[in-house]
MARTORZA-356302 format. One record per residue: residue number from 0; y, z, x of N, C-alpha, C, O in turn. Coordinates in steps of 0.2 Angstrom, whole numbers. Layout:
NODE/NUM/Y/Z/X/Y/Z/X/Y/Z/X/Y/Z/X
...
//
This chain:
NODE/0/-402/52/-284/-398/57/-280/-400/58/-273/-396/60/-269
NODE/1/-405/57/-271/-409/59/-265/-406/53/-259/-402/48/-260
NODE/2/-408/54/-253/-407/48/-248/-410/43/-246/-412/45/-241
NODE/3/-411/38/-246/-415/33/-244/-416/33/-236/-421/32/-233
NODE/4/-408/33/-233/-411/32/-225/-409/27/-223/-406/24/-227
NODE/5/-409/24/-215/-408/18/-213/-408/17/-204/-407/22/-200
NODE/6/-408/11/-203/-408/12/-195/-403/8/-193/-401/2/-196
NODE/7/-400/13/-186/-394/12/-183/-392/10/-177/-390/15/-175
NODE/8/-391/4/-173/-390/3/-165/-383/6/-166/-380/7/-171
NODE/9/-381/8/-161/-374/11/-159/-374/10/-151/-378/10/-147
NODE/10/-363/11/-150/-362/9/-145/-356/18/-146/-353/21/-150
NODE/11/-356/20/-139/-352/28/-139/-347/29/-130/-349/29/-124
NODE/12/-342/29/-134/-336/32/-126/-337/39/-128/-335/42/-133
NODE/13/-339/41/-121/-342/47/-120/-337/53/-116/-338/56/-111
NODE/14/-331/53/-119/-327/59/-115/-332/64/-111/-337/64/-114
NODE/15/-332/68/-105/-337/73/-103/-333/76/-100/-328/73/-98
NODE/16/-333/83/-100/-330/88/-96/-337/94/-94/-341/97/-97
NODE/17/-334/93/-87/-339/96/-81/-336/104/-80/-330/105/-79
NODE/18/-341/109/-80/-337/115/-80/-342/117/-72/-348/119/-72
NODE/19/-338/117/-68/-340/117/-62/-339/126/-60/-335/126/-55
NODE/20/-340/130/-63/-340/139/-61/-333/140/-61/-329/143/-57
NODE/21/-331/136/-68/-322/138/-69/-319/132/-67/-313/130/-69
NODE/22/-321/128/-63/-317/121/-61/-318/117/-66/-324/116/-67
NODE/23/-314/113/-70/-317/107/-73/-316/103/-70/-312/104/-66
NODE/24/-319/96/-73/-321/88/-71/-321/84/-74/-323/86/-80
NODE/25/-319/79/-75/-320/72/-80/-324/70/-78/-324/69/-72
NODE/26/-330/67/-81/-334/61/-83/-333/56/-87/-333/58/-93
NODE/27/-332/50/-87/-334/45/-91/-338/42/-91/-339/39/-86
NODE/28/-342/42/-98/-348/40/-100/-348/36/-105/-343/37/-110
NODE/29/-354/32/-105/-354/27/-110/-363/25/-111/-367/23/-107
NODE/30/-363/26/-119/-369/25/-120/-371/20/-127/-368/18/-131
NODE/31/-377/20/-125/-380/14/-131/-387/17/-135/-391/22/-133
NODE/32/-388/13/-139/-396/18/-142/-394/17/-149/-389/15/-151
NODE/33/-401/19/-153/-404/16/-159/-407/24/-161/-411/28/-158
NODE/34/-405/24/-169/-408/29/-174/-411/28/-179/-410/23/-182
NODE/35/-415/32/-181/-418/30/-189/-416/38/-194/-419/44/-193
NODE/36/-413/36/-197/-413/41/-203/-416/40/-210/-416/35/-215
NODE/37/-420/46/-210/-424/45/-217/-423/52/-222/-419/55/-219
NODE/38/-424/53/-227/-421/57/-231/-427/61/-231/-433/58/-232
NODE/39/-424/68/-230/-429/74/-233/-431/76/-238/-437/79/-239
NODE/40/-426/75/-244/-431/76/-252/-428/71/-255/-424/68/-252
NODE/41/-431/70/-262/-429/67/-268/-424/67/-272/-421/63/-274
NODE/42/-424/74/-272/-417/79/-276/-411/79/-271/-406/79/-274
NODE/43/-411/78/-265/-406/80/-261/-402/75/-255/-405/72/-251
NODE/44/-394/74/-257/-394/67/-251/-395/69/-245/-390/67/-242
NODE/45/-401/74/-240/-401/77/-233/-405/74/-230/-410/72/-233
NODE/46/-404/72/-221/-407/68/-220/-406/70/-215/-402/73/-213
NODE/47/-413/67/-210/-415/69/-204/-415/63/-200/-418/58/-202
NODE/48/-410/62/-192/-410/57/-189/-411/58/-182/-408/61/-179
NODE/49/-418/54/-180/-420/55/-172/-416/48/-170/-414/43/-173
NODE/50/-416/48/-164/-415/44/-160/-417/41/-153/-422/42/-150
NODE/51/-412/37/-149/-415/37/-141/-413/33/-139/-415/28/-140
NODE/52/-407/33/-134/-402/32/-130/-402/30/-125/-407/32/-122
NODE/53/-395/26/-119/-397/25/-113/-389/29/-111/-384/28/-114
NODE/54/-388/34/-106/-379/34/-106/-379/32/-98/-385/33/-95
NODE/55/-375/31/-95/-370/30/-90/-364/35/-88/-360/34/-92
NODE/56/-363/39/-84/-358/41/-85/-353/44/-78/-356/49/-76
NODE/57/-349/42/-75/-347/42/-68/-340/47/-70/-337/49/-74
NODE/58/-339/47/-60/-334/51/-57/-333/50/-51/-338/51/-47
NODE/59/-325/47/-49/-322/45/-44/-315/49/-43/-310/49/-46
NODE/60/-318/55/-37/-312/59/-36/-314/62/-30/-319/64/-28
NODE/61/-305/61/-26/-310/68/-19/-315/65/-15/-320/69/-13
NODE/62/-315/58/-13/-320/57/-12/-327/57/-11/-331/56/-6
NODE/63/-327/58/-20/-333/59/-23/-333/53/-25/-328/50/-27
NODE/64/-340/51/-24/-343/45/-31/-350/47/-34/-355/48/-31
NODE/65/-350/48/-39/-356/48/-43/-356/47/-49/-351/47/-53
NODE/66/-363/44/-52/-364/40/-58/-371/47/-59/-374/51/-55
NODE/67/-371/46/-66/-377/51/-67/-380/45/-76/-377/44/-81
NODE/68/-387/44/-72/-392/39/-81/-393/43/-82/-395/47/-78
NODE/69/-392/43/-89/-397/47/-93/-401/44/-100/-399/39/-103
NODE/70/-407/48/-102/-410/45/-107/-408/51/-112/-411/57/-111
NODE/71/-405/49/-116/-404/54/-122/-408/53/-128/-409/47/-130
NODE/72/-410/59/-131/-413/58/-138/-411/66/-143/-413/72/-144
NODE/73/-406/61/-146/-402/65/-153/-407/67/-157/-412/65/-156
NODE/74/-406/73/-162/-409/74/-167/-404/76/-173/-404/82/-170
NODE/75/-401/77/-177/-397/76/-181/-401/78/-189/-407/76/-191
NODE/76/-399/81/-192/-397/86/-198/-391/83/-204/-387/87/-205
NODE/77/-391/77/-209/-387/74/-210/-386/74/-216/-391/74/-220
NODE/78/-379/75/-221/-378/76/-225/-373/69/-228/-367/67/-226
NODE/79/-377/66/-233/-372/59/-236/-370/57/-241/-372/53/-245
NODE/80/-364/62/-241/-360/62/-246/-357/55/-249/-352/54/-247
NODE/81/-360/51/-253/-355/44/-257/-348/46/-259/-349/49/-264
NODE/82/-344/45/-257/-336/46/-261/-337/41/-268/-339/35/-268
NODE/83/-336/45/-274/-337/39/-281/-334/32/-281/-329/32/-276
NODE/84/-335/28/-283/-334/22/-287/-332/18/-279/-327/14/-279
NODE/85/-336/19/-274/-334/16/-265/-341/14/-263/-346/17/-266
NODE/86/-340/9/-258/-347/9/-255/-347/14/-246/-350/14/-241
NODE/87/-341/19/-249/-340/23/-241/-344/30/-243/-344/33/-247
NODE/88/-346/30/-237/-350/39/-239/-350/44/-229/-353/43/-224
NODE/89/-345/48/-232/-344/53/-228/-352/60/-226/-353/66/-228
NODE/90/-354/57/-218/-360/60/-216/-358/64/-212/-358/62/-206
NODE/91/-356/72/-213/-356/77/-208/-363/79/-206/-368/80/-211
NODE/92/-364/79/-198/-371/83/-195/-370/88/-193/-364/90/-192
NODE/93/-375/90/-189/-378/95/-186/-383/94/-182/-388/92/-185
NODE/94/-386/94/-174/-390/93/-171/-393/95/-166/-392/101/-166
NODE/95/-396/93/-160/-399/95/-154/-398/88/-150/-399/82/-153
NODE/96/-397/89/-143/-398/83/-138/-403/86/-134/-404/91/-132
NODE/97/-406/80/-134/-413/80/-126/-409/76/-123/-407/71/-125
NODE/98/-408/79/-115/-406/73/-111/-411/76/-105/-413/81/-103
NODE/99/-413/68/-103/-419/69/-97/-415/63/-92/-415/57/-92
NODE/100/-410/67/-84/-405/66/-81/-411/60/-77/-415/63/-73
NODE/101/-411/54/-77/-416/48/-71/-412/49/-65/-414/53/-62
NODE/102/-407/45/-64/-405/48/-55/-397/49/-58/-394/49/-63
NODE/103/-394/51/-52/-387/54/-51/-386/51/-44/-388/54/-39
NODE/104/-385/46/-43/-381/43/-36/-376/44/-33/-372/42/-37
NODE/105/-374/47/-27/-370/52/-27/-366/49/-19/-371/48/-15
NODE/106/-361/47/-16/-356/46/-13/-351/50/-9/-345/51/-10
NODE/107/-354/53/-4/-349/57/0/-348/57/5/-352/58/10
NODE/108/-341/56/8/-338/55/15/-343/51/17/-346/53/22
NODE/109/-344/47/15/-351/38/17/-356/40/20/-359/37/25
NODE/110/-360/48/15/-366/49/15/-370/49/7/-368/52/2
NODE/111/-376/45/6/-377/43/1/-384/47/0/-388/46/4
NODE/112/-384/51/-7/-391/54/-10/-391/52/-16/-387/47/-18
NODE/113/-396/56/-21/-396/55/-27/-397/63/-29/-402/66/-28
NODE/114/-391/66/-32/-392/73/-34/-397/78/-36/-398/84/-35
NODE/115/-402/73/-41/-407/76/-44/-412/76/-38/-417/80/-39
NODE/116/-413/72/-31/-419/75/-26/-417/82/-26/-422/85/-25
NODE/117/-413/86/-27/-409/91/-23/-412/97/-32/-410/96/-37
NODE/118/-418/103/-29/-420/105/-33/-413/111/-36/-414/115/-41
NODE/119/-408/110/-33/-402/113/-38/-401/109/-43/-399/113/-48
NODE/120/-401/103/-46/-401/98/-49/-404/99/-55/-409/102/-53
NODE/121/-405/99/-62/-406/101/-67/-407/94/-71/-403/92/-75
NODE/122/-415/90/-71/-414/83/-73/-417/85/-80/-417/80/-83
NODE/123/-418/91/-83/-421/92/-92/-414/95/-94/-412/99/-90
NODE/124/-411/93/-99/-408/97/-101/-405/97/-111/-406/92/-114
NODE/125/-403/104/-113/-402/103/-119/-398/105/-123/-398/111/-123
NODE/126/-394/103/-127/-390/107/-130/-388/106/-138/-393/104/-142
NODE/127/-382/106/-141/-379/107/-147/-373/99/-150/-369/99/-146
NODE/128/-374/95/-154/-368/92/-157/-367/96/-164/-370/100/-166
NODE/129/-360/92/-166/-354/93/-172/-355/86/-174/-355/83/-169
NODE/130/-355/83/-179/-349/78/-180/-350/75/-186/-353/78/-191
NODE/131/-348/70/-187/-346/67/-197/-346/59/-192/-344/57/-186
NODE/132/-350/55/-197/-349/50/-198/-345/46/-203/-345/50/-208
NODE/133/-342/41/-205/-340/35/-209/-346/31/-210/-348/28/-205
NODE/134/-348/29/-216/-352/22/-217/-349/18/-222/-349/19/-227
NODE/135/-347/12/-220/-345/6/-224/-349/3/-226/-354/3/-223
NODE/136/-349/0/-232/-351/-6/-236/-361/-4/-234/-365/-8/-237
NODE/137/-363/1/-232/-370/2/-231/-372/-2/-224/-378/-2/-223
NODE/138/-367/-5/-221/-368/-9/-215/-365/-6/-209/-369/-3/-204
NODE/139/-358/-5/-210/-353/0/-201/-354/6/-202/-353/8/-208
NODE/140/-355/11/-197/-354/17/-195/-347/18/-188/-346/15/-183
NODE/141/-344/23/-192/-338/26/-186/-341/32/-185/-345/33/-190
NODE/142/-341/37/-179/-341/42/-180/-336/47/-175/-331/44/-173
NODE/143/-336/54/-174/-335/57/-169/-340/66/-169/-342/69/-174
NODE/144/-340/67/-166/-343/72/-161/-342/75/-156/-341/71/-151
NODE/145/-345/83/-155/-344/87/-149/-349/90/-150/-352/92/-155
NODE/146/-351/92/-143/-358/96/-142/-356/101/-134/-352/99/-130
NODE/147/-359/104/-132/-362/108/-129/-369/108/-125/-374/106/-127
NODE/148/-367/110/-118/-378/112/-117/-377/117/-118/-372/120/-117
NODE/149/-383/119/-119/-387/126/-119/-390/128/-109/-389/133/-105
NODE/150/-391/123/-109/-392/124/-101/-389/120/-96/-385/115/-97
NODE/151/-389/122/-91/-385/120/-86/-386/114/-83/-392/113/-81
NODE/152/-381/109/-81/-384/104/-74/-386/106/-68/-391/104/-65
NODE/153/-382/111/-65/-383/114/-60/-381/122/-60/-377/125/-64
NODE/154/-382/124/-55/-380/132/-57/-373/134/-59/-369/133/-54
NODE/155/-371/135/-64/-363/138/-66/-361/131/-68/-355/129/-66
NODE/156/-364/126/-70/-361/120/-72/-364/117/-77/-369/116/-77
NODE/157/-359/117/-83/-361/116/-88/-356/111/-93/-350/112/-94
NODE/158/-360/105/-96/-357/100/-99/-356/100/-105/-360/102/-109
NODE/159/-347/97/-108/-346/99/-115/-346/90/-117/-343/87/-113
NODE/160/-348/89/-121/-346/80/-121/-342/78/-130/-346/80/-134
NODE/161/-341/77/-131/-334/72/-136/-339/65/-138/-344/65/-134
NODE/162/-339/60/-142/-343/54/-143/-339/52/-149/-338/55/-154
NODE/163/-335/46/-146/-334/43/-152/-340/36/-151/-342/34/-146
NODE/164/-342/33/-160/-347/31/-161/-346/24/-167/-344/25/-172
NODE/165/-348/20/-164/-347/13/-168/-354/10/-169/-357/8/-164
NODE/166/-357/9/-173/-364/8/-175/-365/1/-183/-362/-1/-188
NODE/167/-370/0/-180/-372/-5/-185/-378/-3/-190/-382/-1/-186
NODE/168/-379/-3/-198/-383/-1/-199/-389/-4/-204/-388/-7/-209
NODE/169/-393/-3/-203/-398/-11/-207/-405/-6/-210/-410/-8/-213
//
């Protein structure tokens, strides 16, 4: 009855919405990265999944351009439910994101920085996902998810992000 576990490369279209002190923004992002889930008891199918990510995520508007790396690292709360007599099993989580922001290249009126030199800039950041997985045959994973930071990009600016998620599992 308990979990065994397993590890998972995954690819994620990252909807982002920017809340600029009541303005919002789009971002699209897109990211990649690798987990390992292993099971917390014997008795229980609950599993714990760390991870570690590469995302990409841009915006072209207004004569903005900006691209913002990040290295993300998921941490996940997972519950894997098998639906009877199927090899599919329904995994809702629960987690935390670390995101550590590497640069933000930044495009304006054909002057060019990188956001994070700029101590307004907020390159630690952390916050909250939702979401439910699909696993097939003990091989494919679908997902989706939403999450929150807890903290800010920059002052009054704060990101909610969406991921849908297509993943391999072995």
């Amino acid at each position: 009855f308990g979990a065994t576990g397993w590890n998972e490369v995954w690819v994620q279209f990252n909807p982002i919405k920017v809340d600029f002190d009541g303005d919002d923004e789009s971002l699209t992002g897109f990211s990649v990265g690798y987990s390992h889930a292993f099971g917390l008891s014997q008795n229980t199918p609950i599993l714990l999944e760390p991870g570690i990510g590469m995302q990409y995520a841009t915006y072209s508007k207004h004569d903005i351009d900006l691209t913002i790396w990040s290295i993300k690292m998921p941490v996940n709360v997972l519950y894997d439910f098998t639906l009877p007599n199927s090899s599919i099993s329904i995994i809702p989580y629960l987690g935390l994101l670390l995101r550590f922001n590497i640069a933000g290249p930044m495009e304006y009126n054909g002057y060019d920085w990188d956001v994070f030199d700029d101590d307004d800039w907020n390159r630690f950041q952390i916050g909250w996902h939702i979401g439910v997985k699909a696993r097939f045959a003990e091989k494919f994973m679908v997902g989706l998810s939403y999450g929150n930071d807890f903290s800010e990009l920059a002052e009054k600016t704060k990101i909610q992000t969406t991921s849908i998620t297509l993943g391999y599992t072995f």
